[in-house]
GULOVO-708797 format. One line per 3 residues: their letters; for each residue x, y, z of N, C-alpha, C. Coordinates in Angstrom, 3 decimals, always signed. Example, Ala and Ser with C-alpha at 12.3 -4.5 7.8 and 13.67 -1.06 7.14 Angstrom:
<nodes>
AS) +13.190/-5.690/+7.800/+12.300/-4.500/+7.800/+13.200/-3.300/+7.800; +12.850/-2.250/+7.080/+13.670/-1.060/+7.140/+12.900/+0.030/+7.870;
</nodes>
This chain:
<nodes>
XXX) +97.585/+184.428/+124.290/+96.168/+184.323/+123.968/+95.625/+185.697/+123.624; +94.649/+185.767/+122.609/+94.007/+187.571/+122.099/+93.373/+187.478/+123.217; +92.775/+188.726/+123.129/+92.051/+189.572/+124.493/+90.336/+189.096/+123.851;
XXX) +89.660/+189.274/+124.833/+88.167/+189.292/+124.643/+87.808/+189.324/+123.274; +88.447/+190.900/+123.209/+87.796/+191.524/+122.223/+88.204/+191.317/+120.998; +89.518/+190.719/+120.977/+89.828/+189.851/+119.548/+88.827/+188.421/+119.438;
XXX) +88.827/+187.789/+120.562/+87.881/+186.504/+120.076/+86.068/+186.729/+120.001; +85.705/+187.981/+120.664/+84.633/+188.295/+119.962/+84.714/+188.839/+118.369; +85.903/+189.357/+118.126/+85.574/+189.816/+116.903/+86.014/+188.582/+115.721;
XXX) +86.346/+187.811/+116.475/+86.869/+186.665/+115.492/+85.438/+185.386/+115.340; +84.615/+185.595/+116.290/+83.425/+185.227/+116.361/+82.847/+185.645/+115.337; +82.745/+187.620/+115.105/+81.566/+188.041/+114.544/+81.772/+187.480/+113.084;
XXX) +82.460/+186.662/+112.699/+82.670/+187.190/+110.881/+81.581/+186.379/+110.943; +81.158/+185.555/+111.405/+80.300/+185.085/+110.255/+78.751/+185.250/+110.457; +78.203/+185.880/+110.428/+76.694/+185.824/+110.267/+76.135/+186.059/+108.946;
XXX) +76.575/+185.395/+108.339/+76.460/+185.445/+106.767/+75.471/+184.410/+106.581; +75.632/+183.149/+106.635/+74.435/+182.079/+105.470/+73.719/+181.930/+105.682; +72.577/+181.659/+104.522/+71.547/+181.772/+104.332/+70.806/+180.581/+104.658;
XXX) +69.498/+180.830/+103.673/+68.258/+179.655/+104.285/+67.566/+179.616/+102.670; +66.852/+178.487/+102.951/+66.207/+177.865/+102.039/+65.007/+178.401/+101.608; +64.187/+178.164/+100.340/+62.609/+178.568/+100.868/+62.143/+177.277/+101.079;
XXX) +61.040/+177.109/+101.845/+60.526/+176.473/+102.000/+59.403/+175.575/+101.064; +59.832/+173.958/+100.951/+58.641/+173.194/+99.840/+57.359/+173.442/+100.146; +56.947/+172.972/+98.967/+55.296/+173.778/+98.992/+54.077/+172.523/+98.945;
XXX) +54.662/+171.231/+99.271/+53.681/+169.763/+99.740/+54.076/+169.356/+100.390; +53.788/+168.604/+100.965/+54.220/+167.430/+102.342/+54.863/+166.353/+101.603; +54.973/+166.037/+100.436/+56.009/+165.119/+99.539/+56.948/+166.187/+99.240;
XXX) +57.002/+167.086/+99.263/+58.840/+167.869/+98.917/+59.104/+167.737/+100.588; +58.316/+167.735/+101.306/+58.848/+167.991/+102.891/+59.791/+167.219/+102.843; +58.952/+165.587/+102.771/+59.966/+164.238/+102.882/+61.320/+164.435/+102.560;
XXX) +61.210/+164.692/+101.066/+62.417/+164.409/+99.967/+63.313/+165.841/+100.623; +62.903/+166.638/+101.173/+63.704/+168.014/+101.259/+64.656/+167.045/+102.872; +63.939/+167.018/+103.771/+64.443/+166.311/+105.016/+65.263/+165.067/+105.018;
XXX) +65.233/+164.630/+103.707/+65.854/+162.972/+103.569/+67.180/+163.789/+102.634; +67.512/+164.674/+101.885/+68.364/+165.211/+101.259/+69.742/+166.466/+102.262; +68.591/+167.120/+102.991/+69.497/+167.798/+103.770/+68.885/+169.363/+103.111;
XXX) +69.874/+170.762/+103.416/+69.667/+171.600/+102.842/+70.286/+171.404/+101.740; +69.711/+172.408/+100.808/+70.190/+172.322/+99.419/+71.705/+173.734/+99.447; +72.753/+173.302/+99.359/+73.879/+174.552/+99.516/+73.506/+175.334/+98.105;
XXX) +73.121/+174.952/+96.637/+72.807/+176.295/+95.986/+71.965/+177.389/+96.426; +70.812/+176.600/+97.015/+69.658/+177.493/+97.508/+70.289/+178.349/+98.705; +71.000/+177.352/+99.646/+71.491/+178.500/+100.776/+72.316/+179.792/+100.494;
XXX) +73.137/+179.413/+99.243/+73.875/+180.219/+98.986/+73.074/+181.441/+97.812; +72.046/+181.037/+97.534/+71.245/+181.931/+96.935/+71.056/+183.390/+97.797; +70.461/+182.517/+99.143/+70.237/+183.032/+100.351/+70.704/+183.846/+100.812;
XXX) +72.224/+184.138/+101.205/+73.491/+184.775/+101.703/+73.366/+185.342/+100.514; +73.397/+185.587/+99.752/+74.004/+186.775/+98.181/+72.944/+187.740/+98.896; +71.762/+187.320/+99.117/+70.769/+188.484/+99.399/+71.063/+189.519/+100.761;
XXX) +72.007/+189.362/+101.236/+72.799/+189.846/+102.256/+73.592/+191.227/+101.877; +73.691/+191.107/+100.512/+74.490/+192.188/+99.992/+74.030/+193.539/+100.484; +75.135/+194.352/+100.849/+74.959/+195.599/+102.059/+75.489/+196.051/+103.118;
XXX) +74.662/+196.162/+103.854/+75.455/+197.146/+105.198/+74.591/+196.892/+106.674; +75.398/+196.008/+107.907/+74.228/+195.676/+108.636/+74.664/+195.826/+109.862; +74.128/+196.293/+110.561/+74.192/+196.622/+111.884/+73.793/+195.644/+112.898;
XXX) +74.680/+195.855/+114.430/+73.799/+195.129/+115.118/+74.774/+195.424/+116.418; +74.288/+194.459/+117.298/+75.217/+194.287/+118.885/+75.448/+192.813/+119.234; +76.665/+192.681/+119.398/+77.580/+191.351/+119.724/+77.496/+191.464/+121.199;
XXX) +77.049/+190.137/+121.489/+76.972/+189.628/+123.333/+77.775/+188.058/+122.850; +78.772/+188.007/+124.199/+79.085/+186.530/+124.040/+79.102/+186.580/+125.798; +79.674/+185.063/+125.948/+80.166/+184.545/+127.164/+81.198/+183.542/+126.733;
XXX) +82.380/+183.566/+127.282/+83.304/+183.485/+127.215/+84.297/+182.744/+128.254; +84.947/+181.387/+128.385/+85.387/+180.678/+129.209/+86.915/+181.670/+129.702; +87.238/+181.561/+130.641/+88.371/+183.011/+130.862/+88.461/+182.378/+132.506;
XXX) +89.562/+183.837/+133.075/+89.369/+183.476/+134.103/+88.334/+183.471/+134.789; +87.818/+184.363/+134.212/+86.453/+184.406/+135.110/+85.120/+183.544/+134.659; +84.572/+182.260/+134.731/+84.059/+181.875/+133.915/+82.576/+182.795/+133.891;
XXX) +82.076/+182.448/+132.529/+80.563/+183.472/+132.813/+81.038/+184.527/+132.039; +82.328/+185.402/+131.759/+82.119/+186.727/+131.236/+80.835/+187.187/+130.473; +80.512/+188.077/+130.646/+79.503/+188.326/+129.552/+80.354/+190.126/+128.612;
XXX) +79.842/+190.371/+127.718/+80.464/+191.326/+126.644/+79.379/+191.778/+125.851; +79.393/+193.028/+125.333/+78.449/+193.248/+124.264/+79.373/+194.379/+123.769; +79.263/+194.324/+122.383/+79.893/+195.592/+121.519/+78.686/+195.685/+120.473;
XXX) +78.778/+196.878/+119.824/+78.197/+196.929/+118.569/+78.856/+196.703/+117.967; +78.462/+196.133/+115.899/+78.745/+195.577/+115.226/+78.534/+196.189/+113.925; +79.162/+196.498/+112.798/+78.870/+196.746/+111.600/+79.651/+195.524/+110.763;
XXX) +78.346/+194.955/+109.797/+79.068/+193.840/+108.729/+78.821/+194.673/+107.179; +79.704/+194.321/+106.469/+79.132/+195.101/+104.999/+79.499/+193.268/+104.243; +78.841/+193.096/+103.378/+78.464/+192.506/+102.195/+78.746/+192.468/+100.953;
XXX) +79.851/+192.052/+99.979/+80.039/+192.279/+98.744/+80.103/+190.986/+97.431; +79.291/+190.967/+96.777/+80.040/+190.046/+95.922/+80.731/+189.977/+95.146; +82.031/+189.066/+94.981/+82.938/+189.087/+93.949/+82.950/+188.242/+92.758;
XXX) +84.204/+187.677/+92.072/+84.085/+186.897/+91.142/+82.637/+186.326/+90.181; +82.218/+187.496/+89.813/+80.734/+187.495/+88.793/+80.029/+186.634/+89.773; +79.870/+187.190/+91.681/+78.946/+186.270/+92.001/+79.135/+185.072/+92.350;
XXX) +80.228/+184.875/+92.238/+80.985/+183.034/+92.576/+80.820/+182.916/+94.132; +81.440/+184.505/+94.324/+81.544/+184.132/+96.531/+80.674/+185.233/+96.761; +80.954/+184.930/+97.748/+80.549/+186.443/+98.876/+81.362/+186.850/+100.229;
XXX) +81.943/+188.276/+99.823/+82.827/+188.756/+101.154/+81.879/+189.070/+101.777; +82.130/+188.837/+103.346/+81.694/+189.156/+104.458/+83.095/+190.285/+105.498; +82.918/+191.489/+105.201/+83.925/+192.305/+106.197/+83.098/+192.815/+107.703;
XXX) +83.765/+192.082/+108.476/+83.669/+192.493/+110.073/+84.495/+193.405/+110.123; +83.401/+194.821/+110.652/+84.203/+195.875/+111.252/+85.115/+196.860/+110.713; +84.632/+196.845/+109.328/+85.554/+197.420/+108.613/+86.168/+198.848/+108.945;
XXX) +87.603/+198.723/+108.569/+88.396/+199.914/+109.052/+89.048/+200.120/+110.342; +88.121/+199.262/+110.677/+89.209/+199.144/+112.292/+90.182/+198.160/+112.380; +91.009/+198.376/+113.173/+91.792/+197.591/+113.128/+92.052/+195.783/+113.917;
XXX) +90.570/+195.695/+114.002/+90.473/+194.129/+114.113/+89.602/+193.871/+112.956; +89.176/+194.497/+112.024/+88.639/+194.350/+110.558/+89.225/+193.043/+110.409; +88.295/+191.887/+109.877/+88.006/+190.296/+109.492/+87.506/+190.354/+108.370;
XXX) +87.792/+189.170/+107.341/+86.831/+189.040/+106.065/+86.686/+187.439/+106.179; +85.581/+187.265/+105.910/+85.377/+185.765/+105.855/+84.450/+185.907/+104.332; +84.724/+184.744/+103.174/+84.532/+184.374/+102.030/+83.727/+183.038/+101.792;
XXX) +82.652/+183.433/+101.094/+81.355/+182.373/+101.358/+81.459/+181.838/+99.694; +81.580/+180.676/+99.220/+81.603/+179.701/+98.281/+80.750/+178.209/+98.261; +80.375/+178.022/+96.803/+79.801/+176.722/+96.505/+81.544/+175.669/+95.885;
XXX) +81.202/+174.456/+96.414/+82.181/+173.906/+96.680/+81.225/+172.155/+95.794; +80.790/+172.382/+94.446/+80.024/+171.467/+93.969/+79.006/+171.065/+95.171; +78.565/+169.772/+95.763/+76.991/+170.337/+96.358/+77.468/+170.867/+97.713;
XXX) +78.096/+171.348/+97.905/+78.808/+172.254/+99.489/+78.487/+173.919/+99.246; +78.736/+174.022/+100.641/+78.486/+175.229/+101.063/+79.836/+175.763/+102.135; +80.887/+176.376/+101.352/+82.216/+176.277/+102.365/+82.230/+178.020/+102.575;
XXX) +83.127/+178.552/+103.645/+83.486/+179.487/+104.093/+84.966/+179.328/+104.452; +85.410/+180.447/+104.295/+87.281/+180.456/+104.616/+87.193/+181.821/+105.489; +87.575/+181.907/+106.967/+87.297/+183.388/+107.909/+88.769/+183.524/+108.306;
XXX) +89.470/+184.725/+107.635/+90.643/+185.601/+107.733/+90.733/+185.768/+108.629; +90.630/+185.661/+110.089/+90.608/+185.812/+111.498/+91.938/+186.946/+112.060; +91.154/+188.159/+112.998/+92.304/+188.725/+113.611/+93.144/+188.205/+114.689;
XXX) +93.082/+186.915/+114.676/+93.362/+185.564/+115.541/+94.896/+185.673/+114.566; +95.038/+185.782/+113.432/+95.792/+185.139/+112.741/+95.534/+184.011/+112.083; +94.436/+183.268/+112.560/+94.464/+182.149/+111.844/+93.445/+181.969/+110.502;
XXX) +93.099/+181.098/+109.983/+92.391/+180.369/+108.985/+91.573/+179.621/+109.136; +90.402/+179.797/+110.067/+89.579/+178.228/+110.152/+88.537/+178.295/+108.395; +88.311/+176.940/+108.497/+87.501/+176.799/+107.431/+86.744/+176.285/+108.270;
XXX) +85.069/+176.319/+107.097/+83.605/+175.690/+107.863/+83.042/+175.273/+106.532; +82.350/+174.265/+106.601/+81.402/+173.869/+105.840/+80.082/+173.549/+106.183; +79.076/+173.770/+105.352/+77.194/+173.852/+105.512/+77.060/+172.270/+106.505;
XXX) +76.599/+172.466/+107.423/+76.305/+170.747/+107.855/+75.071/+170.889/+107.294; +74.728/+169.921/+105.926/+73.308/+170.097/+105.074/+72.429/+168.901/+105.991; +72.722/+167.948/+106.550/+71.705/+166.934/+106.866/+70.925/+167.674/+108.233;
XXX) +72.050/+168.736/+109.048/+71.339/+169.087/+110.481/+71.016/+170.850/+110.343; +70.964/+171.189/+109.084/+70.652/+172.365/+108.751/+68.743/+172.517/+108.841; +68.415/+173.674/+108.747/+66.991/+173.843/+108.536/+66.609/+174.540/+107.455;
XXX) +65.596/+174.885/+106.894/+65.627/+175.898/+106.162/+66.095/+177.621/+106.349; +65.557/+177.780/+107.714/+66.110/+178.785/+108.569/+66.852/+178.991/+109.682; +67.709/+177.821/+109.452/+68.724/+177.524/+110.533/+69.835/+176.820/+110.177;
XXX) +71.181/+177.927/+109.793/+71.673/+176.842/+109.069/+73.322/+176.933/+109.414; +73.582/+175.701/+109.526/+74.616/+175.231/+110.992/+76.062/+175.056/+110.096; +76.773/+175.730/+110.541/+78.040/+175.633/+109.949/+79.499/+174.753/+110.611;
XXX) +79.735/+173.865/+110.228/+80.924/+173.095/+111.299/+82.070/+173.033/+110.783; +83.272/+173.352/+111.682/+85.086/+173.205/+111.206/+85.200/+172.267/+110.453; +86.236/+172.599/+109.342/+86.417/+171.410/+108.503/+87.986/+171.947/+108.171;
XXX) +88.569/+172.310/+109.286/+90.043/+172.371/+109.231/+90.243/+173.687/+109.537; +91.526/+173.948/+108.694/+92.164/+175.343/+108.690/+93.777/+175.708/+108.306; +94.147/+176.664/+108.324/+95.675/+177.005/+108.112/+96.078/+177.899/+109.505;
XXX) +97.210/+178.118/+109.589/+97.980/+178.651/+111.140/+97.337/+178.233/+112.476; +96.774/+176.849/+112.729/+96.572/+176.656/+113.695/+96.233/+174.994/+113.954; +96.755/+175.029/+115.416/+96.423/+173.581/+115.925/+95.015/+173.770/+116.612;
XXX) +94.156/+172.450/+115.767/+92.976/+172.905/+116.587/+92.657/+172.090/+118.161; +93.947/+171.740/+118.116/+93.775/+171.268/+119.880/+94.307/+171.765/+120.867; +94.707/+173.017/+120.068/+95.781/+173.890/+121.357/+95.429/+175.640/+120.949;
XXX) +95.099/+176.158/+119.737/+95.453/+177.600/+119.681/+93.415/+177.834/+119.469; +93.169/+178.981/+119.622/+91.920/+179.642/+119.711/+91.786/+179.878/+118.261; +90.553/+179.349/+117.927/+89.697/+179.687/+116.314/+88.426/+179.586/+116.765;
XXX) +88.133/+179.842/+115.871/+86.248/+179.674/+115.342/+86.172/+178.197/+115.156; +85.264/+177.789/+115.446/+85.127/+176.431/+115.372/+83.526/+175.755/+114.935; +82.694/+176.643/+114.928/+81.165/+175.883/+114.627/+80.650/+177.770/+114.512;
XXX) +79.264/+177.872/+113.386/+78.489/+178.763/+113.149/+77.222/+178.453/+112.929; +76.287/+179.045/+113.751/+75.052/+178.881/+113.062/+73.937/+179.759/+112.975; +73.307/+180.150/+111.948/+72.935/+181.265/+111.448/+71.310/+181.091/+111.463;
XXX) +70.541/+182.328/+112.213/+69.148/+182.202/+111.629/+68.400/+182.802/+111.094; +67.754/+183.014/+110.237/+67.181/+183.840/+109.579/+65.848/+184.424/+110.049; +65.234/+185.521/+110.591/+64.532/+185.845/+111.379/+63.109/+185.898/+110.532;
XXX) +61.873/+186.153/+110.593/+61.020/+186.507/+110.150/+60.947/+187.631/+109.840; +61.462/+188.806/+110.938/+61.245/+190.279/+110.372/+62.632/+191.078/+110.023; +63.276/+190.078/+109.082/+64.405/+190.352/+108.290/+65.682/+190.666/+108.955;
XXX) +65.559/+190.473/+110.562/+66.715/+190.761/+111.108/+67.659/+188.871/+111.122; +68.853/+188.747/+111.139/+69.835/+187.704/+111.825/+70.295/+187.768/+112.506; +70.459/+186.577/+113.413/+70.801/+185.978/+114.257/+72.138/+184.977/+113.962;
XXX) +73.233/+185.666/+114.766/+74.063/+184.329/+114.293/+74.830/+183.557/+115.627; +74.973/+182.492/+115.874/+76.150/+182.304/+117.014/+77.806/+181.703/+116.928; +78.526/+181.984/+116.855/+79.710/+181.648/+116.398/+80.456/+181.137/+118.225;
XXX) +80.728/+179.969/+117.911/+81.632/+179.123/+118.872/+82.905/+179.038/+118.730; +83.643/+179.817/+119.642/+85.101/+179.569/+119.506/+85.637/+178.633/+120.584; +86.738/+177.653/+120.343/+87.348/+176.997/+120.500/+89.370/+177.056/+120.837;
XXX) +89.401/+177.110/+122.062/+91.130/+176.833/+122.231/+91.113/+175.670/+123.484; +92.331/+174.764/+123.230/+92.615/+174.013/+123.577/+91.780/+172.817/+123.664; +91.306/+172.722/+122.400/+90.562/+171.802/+122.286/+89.285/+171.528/+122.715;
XXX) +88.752/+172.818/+123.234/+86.919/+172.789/+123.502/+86.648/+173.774/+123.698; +85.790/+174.414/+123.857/+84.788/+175.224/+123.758/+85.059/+176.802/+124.634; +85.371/+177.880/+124.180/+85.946/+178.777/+124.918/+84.885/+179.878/+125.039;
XXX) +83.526/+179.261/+123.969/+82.411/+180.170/+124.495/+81.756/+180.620/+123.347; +80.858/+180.678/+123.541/+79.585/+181.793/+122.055/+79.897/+183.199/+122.082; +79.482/+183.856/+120.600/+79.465/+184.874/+120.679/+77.913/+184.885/+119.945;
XXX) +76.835/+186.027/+120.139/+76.220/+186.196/+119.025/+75.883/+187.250/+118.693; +75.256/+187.766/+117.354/+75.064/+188.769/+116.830/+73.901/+188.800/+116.532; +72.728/+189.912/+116.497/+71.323/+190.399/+116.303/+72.032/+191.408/+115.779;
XXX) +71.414/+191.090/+114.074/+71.797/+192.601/+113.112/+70.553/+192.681/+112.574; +70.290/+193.732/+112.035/+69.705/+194.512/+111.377/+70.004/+195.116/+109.729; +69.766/+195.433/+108.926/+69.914/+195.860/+107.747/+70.453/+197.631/+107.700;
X) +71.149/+198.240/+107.861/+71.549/+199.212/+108.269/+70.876/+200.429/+106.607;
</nodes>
């Protein structure tokens, strides 16, 4: 099993996606709430991320000890590739638990693929019906190098977008088939 500090850092990749703007009548409310989030708009959202962001990672963590608590600081940088198609997300760059997780439109989806210093591959996709405009919930939708009923991944993300431009993200990791604990991140724009 990684140490703490690999499954916090396998937590941090993602505080990446974005949020919606908000409709501007109480008839887009309806139609916006009966549709779900919109993944172009979210992903509009996350591009605006592009940069350099600071912050401090606290989780709790199922272990021997149940309860752990942890805090590290955090640097994420931001890039987009393919004319704009994705968006890299690098956790920690240069060190040597450095993560990249890759943010894509997937026709009306919103998918992520996180390079994990786990070794593994989880994938996530936008849950659009239980998303908010500023809250927007990311759930497993598989993966590569791992059983997800026995080995430790990322398993659920959800991201919020703050009012005074800072995020919030919480990333849930998962081994042996449930819940091995939150991590979250309060960044800042560095």
């Amino acid at each position: 099993m990684k140490s703490k500090f690999g499954l916090m850092t396998c937590a941090a990749t993602v505080l990446t996606v974005g949020v919606l703007a908000a409709p501007q009548n109480g008839m887009a409310d309806d139609k916006a709430a009966k549709a779900g989030v919109d993944a172009k708009t979210a992903f509009a959202k996350i591009k605006t991320l592009v940069g350099e962001w600071k912050g401090e990672i606290s989780g709790e963590h199922r272990g021997k000890e149940d309860g752990q608590h942890e805090k590290n600081d955090a640097i994420v940088t931001y890039r987009l590739t393919g004319a704009g198609s994705a968006l890299v997300e690098t956790q920690g760059p240069g060190t040597g638990h450095e993560m990249v997780s890759v943010y894509h439109l997937d026709g009306d989806d919103l998918r992520m693929t996180h390079y994990c210093a786990a070794g593994n591959q989880p994938r996530m996709k936008l849950d659009r019906a239980n998303s908010a405009p500023d809250h927007l919930i990311f759930v497993f939708d598989g993966g590569t190098n791992l059983d997800p009923q026995k080995d430790l991944h990322i398993h659920g993300l959800e991201i919020t977008f703050e009012k005074d431009g800072r995020i919030k993200s919480a990333w849930e990791a998962y081994t042996e088939g449930k819940s091995a604990g939150i991590t979250a991140f309060n960044m800042s724009r560095k």
